[in-house]
N, C-alpha and C positions, 0 to 999 in steps of 0.2 A: 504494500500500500504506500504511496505515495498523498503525505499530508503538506498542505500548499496554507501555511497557519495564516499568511499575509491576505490572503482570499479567501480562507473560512472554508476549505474544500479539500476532495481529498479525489482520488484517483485508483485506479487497481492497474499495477504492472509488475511485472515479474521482476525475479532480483537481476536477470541477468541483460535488463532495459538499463541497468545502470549509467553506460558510460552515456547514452543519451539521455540522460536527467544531468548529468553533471557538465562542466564547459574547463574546455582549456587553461582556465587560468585559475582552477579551485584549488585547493590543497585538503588532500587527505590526511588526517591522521589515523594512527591506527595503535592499538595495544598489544604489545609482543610480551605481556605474559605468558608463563606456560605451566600449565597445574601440574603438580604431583600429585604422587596417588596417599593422597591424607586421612584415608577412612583404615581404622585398624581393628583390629576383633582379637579381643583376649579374652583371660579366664584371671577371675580371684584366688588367689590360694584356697578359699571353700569350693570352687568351681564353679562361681556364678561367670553367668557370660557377660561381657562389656565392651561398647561398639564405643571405639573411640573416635570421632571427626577433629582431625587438628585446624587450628582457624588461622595458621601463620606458619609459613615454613620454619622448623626447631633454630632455634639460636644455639648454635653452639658455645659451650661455657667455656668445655674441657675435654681432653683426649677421651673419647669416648663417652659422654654424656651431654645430654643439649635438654634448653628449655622451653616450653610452648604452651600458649591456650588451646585448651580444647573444649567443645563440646562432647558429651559423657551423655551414656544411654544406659540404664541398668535397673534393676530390678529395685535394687533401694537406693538413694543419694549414699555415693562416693564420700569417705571424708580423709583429710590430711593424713598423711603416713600407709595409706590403703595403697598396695602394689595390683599391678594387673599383669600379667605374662600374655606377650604376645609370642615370642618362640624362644629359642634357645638364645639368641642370641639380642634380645630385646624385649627391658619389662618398662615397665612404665609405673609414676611413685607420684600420687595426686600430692601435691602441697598447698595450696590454698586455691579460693575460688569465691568469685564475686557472688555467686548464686549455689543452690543446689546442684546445677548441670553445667555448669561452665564453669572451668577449673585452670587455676596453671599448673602446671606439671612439669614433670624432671624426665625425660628417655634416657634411660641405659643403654646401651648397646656395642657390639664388637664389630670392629671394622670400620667402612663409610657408611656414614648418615642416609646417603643419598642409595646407596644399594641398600641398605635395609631396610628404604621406605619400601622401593620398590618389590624387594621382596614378600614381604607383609603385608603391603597397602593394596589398597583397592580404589577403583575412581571413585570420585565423591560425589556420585549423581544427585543431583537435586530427589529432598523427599515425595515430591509427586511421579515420581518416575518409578513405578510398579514393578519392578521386574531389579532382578539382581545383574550387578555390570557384570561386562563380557569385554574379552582383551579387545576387541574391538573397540568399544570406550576408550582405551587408551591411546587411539589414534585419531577418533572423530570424535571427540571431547578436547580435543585439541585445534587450533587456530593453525593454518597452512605455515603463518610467519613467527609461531609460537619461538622466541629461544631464552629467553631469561624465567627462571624455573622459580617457583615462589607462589603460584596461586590455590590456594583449594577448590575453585572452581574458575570455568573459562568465562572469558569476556565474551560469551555468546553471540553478539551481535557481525564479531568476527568469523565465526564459523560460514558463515555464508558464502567467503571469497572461497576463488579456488586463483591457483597460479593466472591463468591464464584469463581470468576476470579482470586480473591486475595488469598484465601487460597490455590488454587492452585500453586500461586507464590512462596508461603511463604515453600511451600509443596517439590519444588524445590530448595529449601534454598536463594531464590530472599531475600535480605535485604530492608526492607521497613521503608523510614523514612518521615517525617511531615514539612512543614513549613508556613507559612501564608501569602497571599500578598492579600491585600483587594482590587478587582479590580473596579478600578473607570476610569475617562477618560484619564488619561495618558496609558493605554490596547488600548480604543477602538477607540483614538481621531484620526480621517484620517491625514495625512503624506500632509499638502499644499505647503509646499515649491519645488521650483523648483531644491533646490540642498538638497537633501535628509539630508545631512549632517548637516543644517542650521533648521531641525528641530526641538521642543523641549517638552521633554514626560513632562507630566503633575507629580508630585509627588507622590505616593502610599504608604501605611503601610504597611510595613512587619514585622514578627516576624519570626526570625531564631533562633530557640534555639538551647540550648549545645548540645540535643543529637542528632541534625541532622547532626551538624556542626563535630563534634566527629565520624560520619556515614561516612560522606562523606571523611575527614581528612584519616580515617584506611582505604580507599577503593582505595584512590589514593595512599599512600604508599604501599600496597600490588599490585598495578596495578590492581584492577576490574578496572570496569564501574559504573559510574554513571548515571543513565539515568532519566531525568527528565523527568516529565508528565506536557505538557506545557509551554507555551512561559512564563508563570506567575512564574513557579518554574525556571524556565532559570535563567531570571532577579532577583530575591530576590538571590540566589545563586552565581550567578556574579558578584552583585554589594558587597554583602561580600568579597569572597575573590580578590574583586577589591580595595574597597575601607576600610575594616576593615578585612584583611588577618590573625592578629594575636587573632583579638576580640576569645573569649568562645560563646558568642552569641549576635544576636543584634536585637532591637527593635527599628525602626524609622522609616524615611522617605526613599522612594530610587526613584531615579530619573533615574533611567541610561537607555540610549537610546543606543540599539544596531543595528550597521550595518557594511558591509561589509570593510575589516580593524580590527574588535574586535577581540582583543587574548582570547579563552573563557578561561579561568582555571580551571571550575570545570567540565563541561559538556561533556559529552559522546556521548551520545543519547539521542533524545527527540522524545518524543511521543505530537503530535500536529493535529492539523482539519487541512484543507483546508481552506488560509485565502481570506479573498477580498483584491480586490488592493486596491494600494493607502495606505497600512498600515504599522504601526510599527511591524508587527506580521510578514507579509511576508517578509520584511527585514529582519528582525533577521534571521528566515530561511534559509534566502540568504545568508546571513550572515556567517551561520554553515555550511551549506552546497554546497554554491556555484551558483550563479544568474543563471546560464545557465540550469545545473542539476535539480534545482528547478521546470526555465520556462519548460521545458522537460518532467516532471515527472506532472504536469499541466497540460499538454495540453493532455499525457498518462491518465488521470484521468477523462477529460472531455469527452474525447474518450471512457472508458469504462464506463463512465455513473455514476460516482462519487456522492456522494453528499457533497454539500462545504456549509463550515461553520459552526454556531454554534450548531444545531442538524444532521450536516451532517456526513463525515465518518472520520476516523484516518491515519494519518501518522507516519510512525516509522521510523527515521532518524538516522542507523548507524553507525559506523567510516566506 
């Protein structure tokens, strides 16, 4: 779907109409996260079973042990000092935690961090996806330009491209540039509050470098477009030139929670899924392009039989 927010209208074309919606002198950006496999299943020393979702890739402390948030599933609320055995060669030791199910934690483990996830670990499919992952997931859960490794889920909005989607852009003269936001539960954490306003994102790493930042800087003096791919390239882009407008590039945390009221500064257009309620994601949306327009173009979507969410179909968000 194609939503035209300047005109209050909206359109039905396929994703691969792209490079005809877009014009020579746009600039792409795009998010080259790449998820590991963060979901883990152990057992208690009593033998209760325990599905661990990790919400950050492990910070490493020390030669063989690293630390991390996780989301916790089990039979009673986890408390400090409680170990969970994922295999021989990796337990896991809950240390404290904001809530009953969300905990920080210590990983044990022999060897690399990164091959043990992988050993262990399983994709981290979103919980409305009915069915247990398959290795397959581990390759189309995945972004075509995926290379910097840190997300527990994908920038889904990305999945969409394939190589040769992109050479066509590029074919076009589409400017295409890179930036990184590890997505963890400040993306996918449900919206509880009753005044949307009082809610608060969870932290994220992003990496904005110079030559994205220098991409996008020449694109608005010259008046293109910038069109980001994703509500994950929105936010790391936002919060730049929100919060560090003059930086060359920046590497940290960013927190920033958009909703309706946000002056965006860099964003043009965005290319994003169909989200569930109750989210930070369709806020933002709303955000950009307007609650009513939004609900409209939703309920146009459900009507022609859309598919919503993270393997479901694309929206392309205008001026």
């Amino acid at each position: 779907m194609v939503l035209h927010r300047g005109q209050g209208r909206w359109e039905h074309r396929r994703f691969c109409d792209l490079p005809d919606l877009l014009s020579e002198t746009d600039v792409l950006i795009l998010n080259d996260t790449k998820v590991f496999p963060a979901r883990l299943f152990g057992k208690k020393p009593t033998g209760g079973r325990v599905e661990v979702v990790l919400l950050n890739f492990p910070r490493v402390e020390e030669e063989g042990r690293a630390t991390s948030e996780a989301l916790l599933r089990s039979s009673k609320p986890l408390r400090p000092g409680q170990r969970i055995i994922v295999g021989t060669d990796l337990e896991i030791e809950i240390m404290e935690g904001a809530d009953d199910w969300i905990k920080k934690i210590s990983l044990m483990y022999d060897g690399e961090l990164l091959k043990v996830l992988e050993t262990h670990g399983h994709v981290p499919l979103p919980p409305y996806i009915r069915r247990q992952d398959e290795d397959l997931d581990k390759k189309r859960y995945q972004t075509i330009f995926a290379r910097n490794i840190g997300s527990v889920a994908a920038p889904t909005a990305g999945l969409h491209f394939s190589n040769a989607l992109l050479e066509r852009l590029k074919d076009i003269g589409v400017k295409i540039g890179y930036i990184t936001l590890h997505v963890g539960y400040g993306t996918f954490a449900p919206v509880r509050t009753e005044d949307i306003r009082e809610h608060k994102i969870h932290s994220e790493w992003i990496d904005v470098p110079s030559s994205a930042l220098q991409l996008v800087r020449s694109a608005k003096a010259n008046g293109s477009r910038i069109i980001c791919v994703g509500t994950t390239t929105v936010r790391a882009l936002e919060y730049v030139f929100k919060e560090h407008e003059k930086a060359d590039s920046y590497s940290g945390p960013c927190d920033l929670y958009i909703y309706p009221g946000f002056t965006f500064r860099a964003t043009d257009a965005i290319i994003t899924n169909f989200h569930l309620p109750k989210s930070s994601l369709l806020i933002m949306v709303s955000a950009f392009a307007g609650r009513e327009l939004i609900l409209s173009a939703y309920n146009e979507a459900v009507k022609a039989q859309y598919r919503f969410y993270s393997y479901g179909d694309s929206m392309l968000i205008l001026p």
